[in-house]
ZAMARGU-4260 file (C-alpha; in steps of 0.2 Angstrom, whole numbers, plus 5000, padded with zeros to 4 digits):
<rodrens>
0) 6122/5392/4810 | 6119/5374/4806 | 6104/5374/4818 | 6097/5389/4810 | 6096/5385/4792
5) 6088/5367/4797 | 6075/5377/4806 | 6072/5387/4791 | 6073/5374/4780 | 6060/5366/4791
10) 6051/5382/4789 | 6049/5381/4771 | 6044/5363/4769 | 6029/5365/4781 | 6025/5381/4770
15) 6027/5374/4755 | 6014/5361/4761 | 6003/5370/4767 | 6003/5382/4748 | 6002/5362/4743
20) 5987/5361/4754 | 5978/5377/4750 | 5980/5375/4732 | 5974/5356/4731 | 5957/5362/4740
25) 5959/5376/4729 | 5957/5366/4715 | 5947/5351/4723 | 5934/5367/4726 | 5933/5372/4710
30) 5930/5354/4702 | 5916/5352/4716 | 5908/5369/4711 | 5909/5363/4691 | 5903/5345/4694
35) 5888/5354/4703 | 5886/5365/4692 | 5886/5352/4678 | 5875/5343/4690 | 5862/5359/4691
40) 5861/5360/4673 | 5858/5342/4671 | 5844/5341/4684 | 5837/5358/4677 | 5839/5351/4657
45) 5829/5336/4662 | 5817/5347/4670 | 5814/5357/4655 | 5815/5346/4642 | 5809/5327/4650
50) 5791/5329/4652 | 5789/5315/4665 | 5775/5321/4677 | 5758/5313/4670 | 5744/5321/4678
55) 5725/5311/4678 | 5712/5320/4667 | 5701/5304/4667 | 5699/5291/4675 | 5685/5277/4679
60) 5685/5258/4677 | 5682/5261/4657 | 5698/5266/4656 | 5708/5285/4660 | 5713/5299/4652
65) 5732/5304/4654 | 5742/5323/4652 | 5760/5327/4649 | 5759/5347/4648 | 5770/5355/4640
70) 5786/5363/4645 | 5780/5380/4648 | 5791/5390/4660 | 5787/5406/4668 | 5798/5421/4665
75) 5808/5410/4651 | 5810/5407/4633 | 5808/5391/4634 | 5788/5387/4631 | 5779/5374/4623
80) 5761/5378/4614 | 5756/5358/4616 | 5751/5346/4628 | 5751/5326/4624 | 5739/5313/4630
85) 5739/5294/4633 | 5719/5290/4630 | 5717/5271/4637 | 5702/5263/4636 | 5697/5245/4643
90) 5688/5230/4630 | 5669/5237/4626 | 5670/5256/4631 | 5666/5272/4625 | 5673/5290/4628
95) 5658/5298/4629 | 5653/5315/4616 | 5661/5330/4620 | 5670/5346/4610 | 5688/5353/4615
100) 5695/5370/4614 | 5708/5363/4607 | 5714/5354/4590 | 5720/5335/4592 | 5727/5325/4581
105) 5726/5306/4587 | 5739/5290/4583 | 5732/5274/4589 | 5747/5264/4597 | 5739/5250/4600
110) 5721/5241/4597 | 5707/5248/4587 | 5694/5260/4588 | 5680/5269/4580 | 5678/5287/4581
115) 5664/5299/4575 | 5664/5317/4575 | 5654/5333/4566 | 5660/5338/4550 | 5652/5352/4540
120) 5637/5347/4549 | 5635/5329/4548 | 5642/5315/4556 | 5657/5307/4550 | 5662/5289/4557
125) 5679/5281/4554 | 5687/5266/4561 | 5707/5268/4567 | 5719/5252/4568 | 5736/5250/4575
130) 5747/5267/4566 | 5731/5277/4561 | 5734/5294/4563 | 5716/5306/4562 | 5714/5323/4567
135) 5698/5333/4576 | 5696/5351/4573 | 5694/5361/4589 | 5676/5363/4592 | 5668/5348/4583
140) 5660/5336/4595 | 5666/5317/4593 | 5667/5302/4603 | 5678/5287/4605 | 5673/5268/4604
145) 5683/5253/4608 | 5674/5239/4603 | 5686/5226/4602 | 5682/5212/4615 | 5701/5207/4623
150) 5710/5221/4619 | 5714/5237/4624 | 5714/5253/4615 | 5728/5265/4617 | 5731/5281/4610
155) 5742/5294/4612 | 5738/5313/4606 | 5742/5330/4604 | 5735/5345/4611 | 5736/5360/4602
160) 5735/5374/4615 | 5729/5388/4604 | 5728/5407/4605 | 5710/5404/4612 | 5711/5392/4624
165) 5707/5394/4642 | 5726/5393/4647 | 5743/5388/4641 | 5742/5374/4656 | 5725/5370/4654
170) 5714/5365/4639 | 5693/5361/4642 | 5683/5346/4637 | 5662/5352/4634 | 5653/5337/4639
175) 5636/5335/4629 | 5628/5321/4636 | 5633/5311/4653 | 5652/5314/4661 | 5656/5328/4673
180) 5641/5337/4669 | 5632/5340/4653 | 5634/5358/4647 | 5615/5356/4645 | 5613/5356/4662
185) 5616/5374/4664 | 5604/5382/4655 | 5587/5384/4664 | 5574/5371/4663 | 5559/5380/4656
190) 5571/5388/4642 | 5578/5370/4640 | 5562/5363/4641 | 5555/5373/4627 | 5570/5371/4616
195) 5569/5351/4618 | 5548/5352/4616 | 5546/5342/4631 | 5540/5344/4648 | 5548/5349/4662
200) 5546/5333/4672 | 5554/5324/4658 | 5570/5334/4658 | 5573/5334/4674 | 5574/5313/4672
205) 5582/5318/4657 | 5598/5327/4666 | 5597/5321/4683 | 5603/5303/4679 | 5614/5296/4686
210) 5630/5299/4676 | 5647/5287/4675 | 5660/5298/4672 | 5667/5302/4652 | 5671/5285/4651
215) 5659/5273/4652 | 5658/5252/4646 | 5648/5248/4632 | 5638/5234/4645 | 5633/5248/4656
220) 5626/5265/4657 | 5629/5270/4636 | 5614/5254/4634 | 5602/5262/4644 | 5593/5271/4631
225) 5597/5256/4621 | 5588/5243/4632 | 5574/5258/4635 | 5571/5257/4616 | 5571/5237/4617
230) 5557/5239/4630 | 5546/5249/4618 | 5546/5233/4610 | 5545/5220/4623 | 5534/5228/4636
235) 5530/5212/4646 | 5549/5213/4653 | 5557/5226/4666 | 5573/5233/4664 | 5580/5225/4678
240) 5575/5208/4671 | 5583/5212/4655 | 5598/5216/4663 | 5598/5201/4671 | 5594/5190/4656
245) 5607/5199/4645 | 5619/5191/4653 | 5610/5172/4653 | 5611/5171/4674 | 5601/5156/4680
250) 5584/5158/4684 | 5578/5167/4670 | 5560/5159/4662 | 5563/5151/4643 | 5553/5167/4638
255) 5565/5180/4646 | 5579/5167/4636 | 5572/5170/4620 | 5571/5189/4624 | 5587/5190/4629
260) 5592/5182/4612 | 5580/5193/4603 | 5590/5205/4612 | 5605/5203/4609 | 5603/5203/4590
265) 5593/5218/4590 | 5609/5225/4601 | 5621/5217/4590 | 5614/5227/4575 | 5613/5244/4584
270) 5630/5243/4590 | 5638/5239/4573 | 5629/5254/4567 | 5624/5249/4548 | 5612/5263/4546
275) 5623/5277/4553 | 5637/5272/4542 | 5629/5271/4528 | 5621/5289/4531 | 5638/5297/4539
280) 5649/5310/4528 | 5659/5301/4516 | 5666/5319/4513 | 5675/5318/4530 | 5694/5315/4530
285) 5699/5297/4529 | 5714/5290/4540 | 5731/5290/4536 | 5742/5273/4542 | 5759/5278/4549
290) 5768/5263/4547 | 5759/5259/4528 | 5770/5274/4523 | 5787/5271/4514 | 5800/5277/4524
295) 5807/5297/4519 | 5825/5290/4524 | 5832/5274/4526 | 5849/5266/4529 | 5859/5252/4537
300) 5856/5261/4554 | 5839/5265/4555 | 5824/5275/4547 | 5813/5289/4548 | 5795/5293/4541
305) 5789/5310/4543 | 5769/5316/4540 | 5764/5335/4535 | 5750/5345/4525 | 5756/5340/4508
310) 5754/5322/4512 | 5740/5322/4524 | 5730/5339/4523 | 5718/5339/4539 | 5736/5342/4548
315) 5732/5358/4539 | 5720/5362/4553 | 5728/5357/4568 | 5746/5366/4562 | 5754/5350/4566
320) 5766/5336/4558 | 5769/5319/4564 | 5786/5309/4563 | 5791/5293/4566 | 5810/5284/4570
325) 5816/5268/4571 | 5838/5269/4577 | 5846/5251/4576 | 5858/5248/4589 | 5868/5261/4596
330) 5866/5272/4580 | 5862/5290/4582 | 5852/5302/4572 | 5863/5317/4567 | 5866/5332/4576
335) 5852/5343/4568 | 5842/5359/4569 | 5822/5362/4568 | 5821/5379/4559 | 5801/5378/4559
340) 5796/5370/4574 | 5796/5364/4590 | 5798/5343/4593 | 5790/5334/4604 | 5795/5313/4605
345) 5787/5298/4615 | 5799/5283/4615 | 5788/5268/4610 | 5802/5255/4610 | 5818/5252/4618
350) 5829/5265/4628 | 5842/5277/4623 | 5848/5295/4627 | 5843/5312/4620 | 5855/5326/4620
355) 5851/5344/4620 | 5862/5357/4616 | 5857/5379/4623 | 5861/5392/4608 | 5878/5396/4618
360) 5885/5381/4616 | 5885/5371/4631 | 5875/5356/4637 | 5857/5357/4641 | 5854/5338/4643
365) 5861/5321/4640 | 5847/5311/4648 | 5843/5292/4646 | 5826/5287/4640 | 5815/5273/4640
370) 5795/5266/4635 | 5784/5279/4639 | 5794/5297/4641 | 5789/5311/4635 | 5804/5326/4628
375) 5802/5341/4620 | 5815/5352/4609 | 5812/5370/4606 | 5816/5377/4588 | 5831/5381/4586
380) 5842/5371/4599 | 5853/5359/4592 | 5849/5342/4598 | 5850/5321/4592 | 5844/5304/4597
385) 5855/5289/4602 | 5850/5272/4604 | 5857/5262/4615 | 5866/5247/4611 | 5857/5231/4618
390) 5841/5234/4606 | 5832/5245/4594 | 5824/5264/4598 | 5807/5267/4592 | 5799/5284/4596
395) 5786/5295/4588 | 5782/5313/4587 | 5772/5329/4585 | 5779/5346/4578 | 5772/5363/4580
400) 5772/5365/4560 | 5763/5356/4546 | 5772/5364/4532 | 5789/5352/4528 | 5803/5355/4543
405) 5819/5355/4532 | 5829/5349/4546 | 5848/5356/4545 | 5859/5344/4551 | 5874/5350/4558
410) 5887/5332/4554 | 5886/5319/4540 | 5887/5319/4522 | 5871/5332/4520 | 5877/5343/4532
415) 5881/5360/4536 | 5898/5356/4538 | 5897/5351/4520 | 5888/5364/4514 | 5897/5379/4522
420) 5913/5372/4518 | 5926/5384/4513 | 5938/5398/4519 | 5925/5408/4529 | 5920/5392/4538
425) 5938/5385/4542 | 5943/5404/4549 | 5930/5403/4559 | 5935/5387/4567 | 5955/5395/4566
430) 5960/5377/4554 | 5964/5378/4538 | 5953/5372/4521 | 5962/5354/4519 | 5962/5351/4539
435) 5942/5357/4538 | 5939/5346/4522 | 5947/5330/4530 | 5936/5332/4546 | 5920/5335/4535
440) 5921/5321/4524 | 5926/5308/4537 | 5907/5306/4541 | 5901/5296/4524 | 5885/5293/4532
445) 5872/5306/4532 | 5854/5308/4542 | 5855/5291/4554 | 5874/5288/4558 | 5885/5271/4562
450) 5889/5266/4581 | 5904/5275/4588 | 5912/5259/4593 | 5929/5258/4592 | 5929/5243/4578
455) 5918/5251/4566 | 5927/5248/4549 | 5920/5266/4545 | 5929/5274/4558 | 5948/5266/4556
460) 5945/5266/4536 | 5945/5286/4539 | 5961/5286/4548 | 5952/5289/4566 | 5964/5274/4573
</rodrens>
């Protein structure tokens, strides 16, 4: 008997561990499946909502056009109506004139810059510094100067992808002169050649040039018809000598010096553009400087400015507004909603993470962030911005709306936990008033809120430790 009930106490140890065994892969199955599934919806948030793949729209030695598209998604809620560019363009170059199907509205991050554009008929010029933000209509031709001699321009735009334009992926540049190809070019000669009043012979030279791309230097191919209007006036030189003597290179005779001087002067004024300013629409909208603008909110943790049609009215046409935040270290703007439109952010300084949360409450993405990304929030989903801790976290925006957003913050001393406080709002949380009042007002900060470090005064002031 004594043999028998050590057997089966054998038995039941070995099945015992073996229930043991099953249940720990049980459960180290299910923690797998969950971390991949958190994994999943990590990888697919960052997906949707990090706009990281930059596609080449231009590109020459003058400088390049660059796209983030939108987060468009077939078959899914989640769509974006706007694309955002990074225009950069070398010392001494110009974008060359063109129209879009699309409304932009242009921030100049860094350099300066001249643009000119049709409004109500007539050309309009305006110069852009550093925080300038200007819009252009969808359908009014403009161009793009960087004159400055060490220092490149660099903006960054939106791209509003209207009802009538060619795609939701896609917008459409219209070249008028050079680029690609002029849309001149496709119309037939003798029609154009009547149109223009001149021969067909001349056209033909006229279109058939030989073109630089849409952006070209300012030393090159745009002073051809420049150096060809010079030559009117100094017939005795060729233009392959006035390039030559332009640039003073040994050899040239003293008269092709003092030329080149005459030149120069004559290209000097020309290029500064006395007469056309003088003449272009004064009627046209002026700029409107970003960081000249008091901030809307401002604390010991930051500040935030934010731009729509009551201040700036040309974001009238485009439907958009422009925002711009500055987080101190480790600080966080609040948990809030956008009720009008959708965000989009480009981090300009510093790294930190943006959280996203879906409608039904869980995660969509916690993602790090640095110079240069691209995110995008649709209406509706409750998201916030943390810097991190080792520096200040710049980034500007666009939204989808022009009107004034009326964030609702969901935390802090303005916020819905504040306002809906009361019996309805502690059932629904199953707590009761005092325990819902005591969580509510902990947060004395509002908007921009205090690191979550465990020493915050704040924090053990409110009874947290």
């Amino acid at each position: 008997m004594g043999k028998i009930r050590t057997l089966m106490l054998l038995v039941l140890v070995l099945f015992s561990a073996l229930v043991a065994s099953v249940s720990g892969y049980e459960d180290e199955r299910r923690r797998s499946e969950r971390g991949e599934e958190e994994s999943e919806q990590k990888t697919q948030g960052e997906k949707w909502f990090l706009l990281r793949h930059l596609h080449n729209v231009v590109k020459t030695d003058a400088g390049s056009m660059r796209l983030v598209k939108g987060g468009y998604r077939r078959g899914s809620f989640l769509h974006s109506p706007m694309h955002i560019g990074f225009i950069s363009m070398e010392p001494n170059s110009l974008f060359i004139p063109q129209y879009l199907d699309s409304d932009l509205v242009l921030f100049v991050h860094q350099g300066e810059a001249r643009v000119g554009h049709i409004y109500r008929d007539q050309l309009a010029e305006r110069k852009l510094k550093h925080g300038d933000v200007y819009t252009i209509p969808a359908g009014s031709a403009f161009y793009l100067e960087n004159r400055v001699e060490n220092l490149r321009l660099q903006i960054i735009c939106s791209i509003d992808i209207t009802s009538e334009s060619m795609g939701w992926n896609a917008f459409q540049s219209f070249f008028i002169g050079g680029g690609p190809a002029s849309i001149l070019a496709g119309f037939d000669h003798t029609t154009l050649s009547t149109a223009f009043n001149v021969s067909t012979a001349e056209l033909s030279a006229f279109l058939t040039r030989k073109t630089f791309g849409p952006i070209v230097h300012l030393s090159g191919s745009h002073l051809t018809n420049i150096w060809s209007k010079f030559l009117a006036q100094e017939p005795h030189l060729k233009l392959a000598h006035l390039k030559r003597i332009v640039n003073f290179e040994e050899g040239s005779s003293p008269k092709e010096e003092e030329s080149a001087c005459s030149f120069r002067k004559f290209l000097f004024t020309l290029l500064n553009r006395e007469d056309v300013v003088k003449r272009v629409n004064h009627k046209a909208p002026s700029t409107y400087n970003l960081y000249d603008r008091k901030p809307d909110f401002k604390n010991d943790y930051g500040w935030s400015k934010k731009l729509d049609e009551s201040d700036y009215s040309p974001l009238k046409q485009s439907g958009n507004g422009v925002y711009l935040v500055n987080l101190s270290p480790g600080s966080l703007m609040a948990p809030h909603v956008n009720p009008t439109a959708i965000e989009y952010g480009i981090v300009l300084k510093g790294t930190g993470r943006i959280q996203i949360v879906y409608p039904n409450g869980t995660l969509a993405m916690n993602a790090r962030v640095q110079e240069g990304d691209v995110f995008w929030v649709p209406r509706y989903f409750p998201f916030c911005q943390i810097a991190s801790t080792n520096g200040p976290f710049e980034f500007f925006g666009f939204t989808t709306s022009a009107r004034r957003n009326h964030p609702q913050f969901l935390v802090g001393k303005n916020s819905l936990m504040q306002s809906l406080r009361g019996p309805e709002f502690a059932a629904a949380f199953g707590i009761g008033e005092k325990r819902l009042k005591r969580i509510a007002n902990a947060q004395r900060e509002q908007v921009i809120l205090p690191s979550s470090s465990s020493d915050s005064p704040l924090r053990m002031n409110m009874g947290f430790y």
